[in-house]
N, C-alpha and C positions, 0 to 999 in steps of 0.2 A: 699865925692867926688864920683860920681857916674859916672859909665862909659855905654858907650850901647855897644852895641853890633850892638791807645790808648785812645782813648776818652772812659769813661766809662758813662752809666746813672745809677745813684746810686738809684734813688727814693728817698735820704734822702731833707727834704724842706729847702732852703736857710732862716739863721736868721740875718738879719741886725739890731743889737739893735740903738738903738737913742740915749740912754747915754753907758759912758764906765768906769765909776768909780769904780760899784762892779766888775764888770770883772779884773781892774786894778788890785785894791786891792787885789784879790782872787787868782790871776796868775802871780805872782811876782819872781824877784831874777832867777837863774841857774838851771837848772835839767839837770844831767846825766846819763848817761850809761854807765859803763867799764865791760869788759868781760876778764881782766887781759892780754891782747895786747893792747888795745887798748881803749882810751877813750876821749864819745864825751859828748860836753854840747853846749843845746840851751838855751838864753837869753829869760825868759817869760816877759821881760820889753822891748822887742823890735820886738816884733811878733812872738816869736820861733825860729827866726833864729840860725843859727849855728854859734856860737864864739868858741867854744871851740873844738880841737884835738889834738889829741897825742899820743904818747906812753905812755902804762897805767905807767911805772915805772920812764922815764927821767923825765915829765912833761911841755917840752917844747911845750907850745901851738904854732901851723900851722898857726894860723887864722889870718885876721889883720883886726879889728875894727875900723879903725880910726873916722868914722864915720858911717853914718847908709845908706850910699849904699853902704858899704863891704860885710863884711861877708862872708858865704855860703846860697843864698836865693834866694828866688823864685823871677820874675822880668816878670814882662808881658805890651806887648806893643798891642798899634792898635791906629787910629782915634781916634777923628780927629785931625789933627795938624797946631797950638797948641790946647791944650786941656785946654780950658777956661770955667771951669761950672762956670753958673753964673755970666759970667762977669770976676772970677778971674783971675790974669796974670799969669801965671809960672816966675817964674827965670830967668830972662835975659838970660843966659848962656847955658839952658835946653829949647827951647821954640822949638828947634828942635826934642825932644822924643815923643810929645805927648800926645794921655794917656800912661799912666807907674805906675799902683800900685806893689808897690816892698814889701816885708815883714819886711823886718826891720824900716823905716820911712822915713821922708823927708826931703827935703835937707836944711829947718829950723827949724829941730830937732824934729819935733815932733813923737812920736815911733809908730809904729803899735798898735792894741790893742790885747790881747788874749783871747779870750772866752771860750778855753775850752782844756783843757792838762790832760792828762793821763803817768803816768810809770808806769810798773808793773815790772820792773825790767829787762824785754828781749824787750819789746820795750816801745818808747814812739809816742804818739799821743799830735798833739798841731793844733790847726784852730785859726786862727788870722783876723782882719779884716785889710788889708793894708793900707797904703798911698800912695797919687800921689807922688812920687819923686820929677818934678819940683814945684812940687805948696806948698803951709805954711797952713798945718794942713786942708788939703784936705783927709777923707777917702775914700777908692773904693769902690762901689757899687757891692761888691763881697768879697768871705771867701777864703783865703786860708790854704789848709788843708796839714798835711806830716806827716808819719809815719817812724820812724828812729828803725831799728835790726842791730846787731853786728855778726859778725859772723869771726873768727878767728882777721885778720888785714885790714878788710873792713866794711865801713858801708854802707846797701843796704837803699836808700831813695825812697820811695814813695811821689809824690808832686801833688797837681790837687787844681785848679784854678773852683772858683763856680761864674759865672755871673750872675750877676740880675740888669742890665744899664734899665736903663728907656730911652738911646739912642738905640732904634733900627735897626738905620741905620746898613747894610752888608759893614765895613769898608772893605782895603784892606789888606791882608797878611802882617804879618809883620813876623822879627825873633822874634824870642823866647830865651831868655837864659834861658837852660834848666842843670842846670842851673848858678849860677851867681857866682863864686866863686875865693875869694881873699886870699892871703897867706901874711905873714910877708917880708918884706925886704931880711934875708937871703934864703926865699929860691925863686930863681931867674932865675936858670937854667932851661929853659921852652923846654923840649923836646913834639915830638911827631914823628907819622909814617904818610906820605901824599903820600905815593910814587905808582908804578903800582903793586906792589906784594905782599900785606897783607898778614899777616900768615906767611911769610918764612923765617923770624928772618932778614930782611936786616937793614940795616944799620938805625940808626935815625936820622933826622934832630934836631936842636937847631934851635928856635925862639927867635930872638935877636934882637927885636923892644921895644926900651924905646923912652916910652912917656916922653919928658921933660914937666914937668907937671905947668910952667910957663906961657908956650900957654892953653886956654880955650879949650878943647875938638874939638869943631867946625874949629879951628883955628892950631890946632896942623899941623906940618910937616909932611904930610904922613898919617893923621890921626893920632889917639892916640895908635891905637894897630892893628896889622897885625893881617890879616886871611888865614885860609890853610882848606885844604879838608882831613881828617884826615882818611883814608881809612882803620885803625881800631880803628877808635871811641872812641879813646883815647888821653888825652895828660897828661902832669906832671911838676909839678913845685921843684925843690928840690935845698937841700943845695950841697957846693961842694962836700962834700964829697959823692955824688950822694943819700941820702934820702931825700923823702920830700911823698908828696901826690899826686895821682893820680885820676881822673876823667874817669868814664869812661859811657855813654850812648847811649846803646843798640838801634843802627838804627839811630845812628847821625851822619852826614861825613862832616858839616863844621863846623866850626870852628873859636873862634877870642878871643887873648888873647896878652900877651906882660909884659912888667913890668912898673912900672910908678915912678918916681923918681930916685933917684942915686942906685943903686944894691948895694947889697951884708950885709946889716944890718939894723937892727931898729925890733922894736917889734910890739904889737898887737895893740898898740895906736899910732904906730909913721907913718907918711906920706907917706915911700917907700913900695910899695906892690909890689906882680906879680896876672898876672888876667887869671882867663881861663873862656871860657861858650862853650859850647857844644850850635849850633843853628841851630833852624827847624822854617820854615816860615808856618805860622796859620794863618787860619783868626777864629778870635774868637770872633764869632757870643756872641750876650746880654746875652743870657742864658745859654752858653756852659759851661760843664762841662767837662774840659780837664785835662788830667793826664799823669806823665808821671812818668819813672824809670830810676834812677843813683847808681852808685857806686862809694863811695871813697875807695879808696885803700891807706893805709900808708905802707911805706919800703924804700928801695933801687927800684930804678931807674929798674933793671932788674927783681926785683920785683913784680913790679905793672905791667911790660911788660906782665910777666908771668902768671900771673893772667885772664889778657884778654883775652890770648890765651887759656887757658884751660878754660874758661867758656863763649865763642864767637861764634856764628852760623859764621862757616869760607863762605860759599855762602848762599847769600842773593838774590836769582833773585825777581825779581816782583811779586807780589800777593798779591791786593787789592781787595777786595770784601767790598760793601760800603752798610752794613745790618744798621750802625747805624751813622756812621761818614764819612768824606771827605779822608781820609785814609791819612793824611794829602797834600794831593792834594789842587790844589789853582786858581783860575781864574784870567782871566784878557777878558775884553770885555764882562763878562755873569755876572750870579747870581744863587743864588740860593735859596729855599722855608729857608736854614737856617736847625741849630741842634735840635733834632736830627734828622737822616737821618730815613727812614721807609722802609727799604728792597733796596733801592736802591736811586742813584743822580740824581735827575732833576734838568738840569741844561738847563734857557734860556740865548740865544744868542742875544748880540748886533748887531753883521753882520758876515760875513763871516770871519771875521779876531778874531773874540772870541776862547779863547783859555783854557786848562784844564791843568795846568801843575803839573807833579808828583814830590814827593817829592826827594832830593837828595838821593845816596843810590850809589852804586857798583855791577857793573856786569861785567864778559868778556862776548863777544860775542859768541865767540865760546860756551858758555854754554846755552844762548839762544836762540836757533834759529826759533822758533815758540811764537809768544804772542797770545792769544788769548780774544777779547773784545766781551764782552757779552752786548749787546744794545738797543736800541731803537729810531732810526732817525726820527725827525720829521724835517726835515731840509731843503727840497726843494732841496735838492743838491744828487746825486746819486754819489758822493766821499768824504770821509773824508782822512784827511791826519791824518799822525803818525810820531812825529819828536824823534830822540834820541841824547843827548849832550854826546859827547866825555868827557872821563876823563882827567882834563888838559888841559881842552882848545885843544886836540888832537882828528881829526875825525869830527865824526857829519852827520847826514843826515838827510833824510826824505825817505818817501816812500807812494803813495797815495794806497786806497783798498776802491773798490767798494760799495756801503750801499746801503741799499731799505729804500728812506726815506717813510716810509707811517705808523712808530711809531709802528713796531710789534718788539718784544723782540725778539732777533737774538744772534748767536753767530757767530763772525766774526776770521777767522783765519786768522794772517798777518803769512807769508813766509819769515822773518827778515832775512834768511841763503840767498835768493835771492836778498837781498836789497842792490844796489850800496852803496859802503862803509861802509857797517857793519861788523866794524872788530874792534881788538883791547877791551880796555876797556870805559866803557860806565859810567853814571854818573844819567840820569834821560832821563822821558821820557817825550813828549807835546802833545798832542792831540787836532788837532784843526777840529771841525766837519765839517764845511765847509758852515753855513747858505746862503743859497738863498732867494731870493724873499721879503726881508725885516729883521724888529727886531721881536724879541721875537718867532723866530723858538724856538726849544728845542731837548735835546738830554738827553734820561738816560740809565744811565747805572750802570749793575749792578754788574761788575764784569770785572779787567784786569789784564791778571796772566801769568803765564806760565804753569798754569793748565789746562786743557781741561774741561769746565764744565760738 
């Protein structure tokens, strides 16, 4: 049962094989890690995924398996929807995802495949080739790759996604589960922090959305599983006696998880799970090669708190600088030439109402009072506007700042300490350039910070 919800350029060349038999055969059965706290195992008959956690000494596996969109695994969505290559139908039930190659397999059993695993003992290496989730023994047109180290009562994940679609349509942004990760029955208890004061040890919310998992996803009460903005980028699923696992990814603030079945029991094959994904909206261009970084943390509840805080950049203001990638920033009404970026984003415009939006993230105000956008108007328009969303649906404004559209690279200081209602805490930022005179003006830009270039 499947639920929905940093770019690096490697130079290594994407291998899509045509048969998977010796691959099969060759990468088969468990591979572990223990470091005597703690210990992890990915399934090499199911893409690498992660089925196995613990404590290295009780044995009590975290994971729940029940099928092959559990796990802990990579999951990636975009265009078009539905996603019928060929002609094929997806699954009645799923025809709302997507594309969706996920690592472990599809939702009429067929596994991922794995091409190529490495231990050496302090880490392990595994690349898989996925499947479409809704669809019956569809592969993706793309590797995924993760590297798994240990280190005390945490495992740090490295994960990146290698495209090579023969569709090269620039779909639209979608989330990401970044990534996808499901627990056993007893542990249920889904805390996190969403509130206005990260870092100051206040109080945690409990997330207490079950999916009765009799309604089809689509059809579910409320949806299948609540979202929150998790302003230290963290959440945790654990048993009552407050242990269990925690997630935790560095520059992600939403969030969507919940439990699905009756609480409180069942194992790694049985139906009742709890779910978390950490999510960032991408548009994941044919050939991108996107990656990202997670930590599990195993312990107690003020444990895995603990953790985040002593190893969390406590402020985060703004500062994208777009040398090779979209900084995960996302359009609506434009386009763009596509990954990777070459010193900077050109981006054309549909009309005046085209928009550039940044990714979620946390700031107070009071900390930023100056942004500054490093550019190039080609726009017909001698104003751009700059919008910022309030934390919480609290707040919100805009503020327009003067441009010289005639495409010379400019560094624009916005006055934000001056801007009607910027106060309070803040959430992400919009930029809309403001085309005139038709389609396909353009705007790039190479740089928006709090930096002074």
């Amino acid at each position: 049962m499947k639920f929905m919800s940093l770019f690096t350029l490697l130079g290594a060349l994407l291998f899509i094989p045509t048969t998977h038999a010796a691959e099969q055969a060759a990468f088969s059965g468990m591979s572990y890690l223990d470091n005597g706290t703690v210990r992890i195992g990915i399934n090499l008959d199911i893409g690498g995924a992660i089925t196995y956690l613990s404590k290295s000494k009780d044995g009590e596996n975290i994971i729940n398996s029940h099928d092959w969109g559990r796990q802990i695994q990579m999951s990636f969505y975009s265009g078009p929807t539905p996603y019928e290559p060929d002609g094929k139908k997806p699954a009645p039930a799923w025809t709302f995802i997507g594309w969706n190659p996920i690592q472990s397999g599809d939702v009429a059993g067929n596994p991922s495949k794995v091409i190529a695993h490495t231990n050496n003992g302090t880490e392990m290496y595994v690349k898989c080739i996925p499947m479409h989730w809704p669809l019956d023994n569809e592969p993706g047109h793309c590797t995924f790759e993760s590297w798994l180290t240990l280190k005390d009562n945490t495992v740090s994940v490295r994960s990146q996604i290698n495209n090579a679609r023969d569709d090269h349509t620039q779909h639209n942004a979608r989330g990401q589960e970044l990534p996808a990760v499901y627990t056993n029955g007893n542990y249920y208890r889904l805390f996190t922090y969403d509130g206005g004061q990260p870092f100051s040890g206040a109080p945690l919310r409990q997330i207490t959305k079950v999916w009765d998992t009799k309604y089809p996803p689509a059809e579910a009460p409320g949806g299948p599983w609540d979202s929150w903005y998790g302003t230290e980028s963290w959440a945790a699923l654990v048993r009552d006696d407050g242990f269990g696992l925690g997630i935790w990814t560095p520059g992600t603030y939403q969030f969507t998880g919940g439990f699905a079945g009756k609480p409180g029991k069942g194992g790694p094959k049985d139906g009742p799970t709890g779910y978390i994904s950490p999510i960032r909206r991408e548009i994941l261009d044919h050939n991108i090669q996107y990656q990202y970084d997670y930590t599990l943390i195993v312990g107690q509840l003020e444990t895995i708190r603990d953790y985040v805080y002593k190893h969390a950049e406590r402020v985060t203001l703004p500062d994208y600088t777009f040398d090779n990638d979209r900084q995960s920033w996302t359009l609506a009404g434009a386009s763009d030439a596509g990954w990777p970026m070459t010193g900077h984003w050109k981006v054309t415009l549909a009309d005046k109402s085209a928009r550039m939006a940044g990714p979620n993230t946390f700031w107070k105000a009071s900390d930023l009072p100056t942004l500054y956008i490093r550019a190039a108007y080609d726009t017909g328009s001698t104003t751009a506007t700059l919008r910022w969303e309030g934390f919480a649906g609290q707040g919100g404004g805009q503020t327009q700042f003067e441009v010289i559209p005639d495409g010379v690279m400019r560094t624009y200081t916005i006055d934000l300490a001056a801007a009607k209602g910027y106060t309070g805490n803040c959430a992400k930022f919009i930029l809309i350039p403001g085309a005139d005179g038709g389609a396909n003006r353009t705007v790039t830009v190479e740089s928006i910070s709090h930096k002074k270039p």
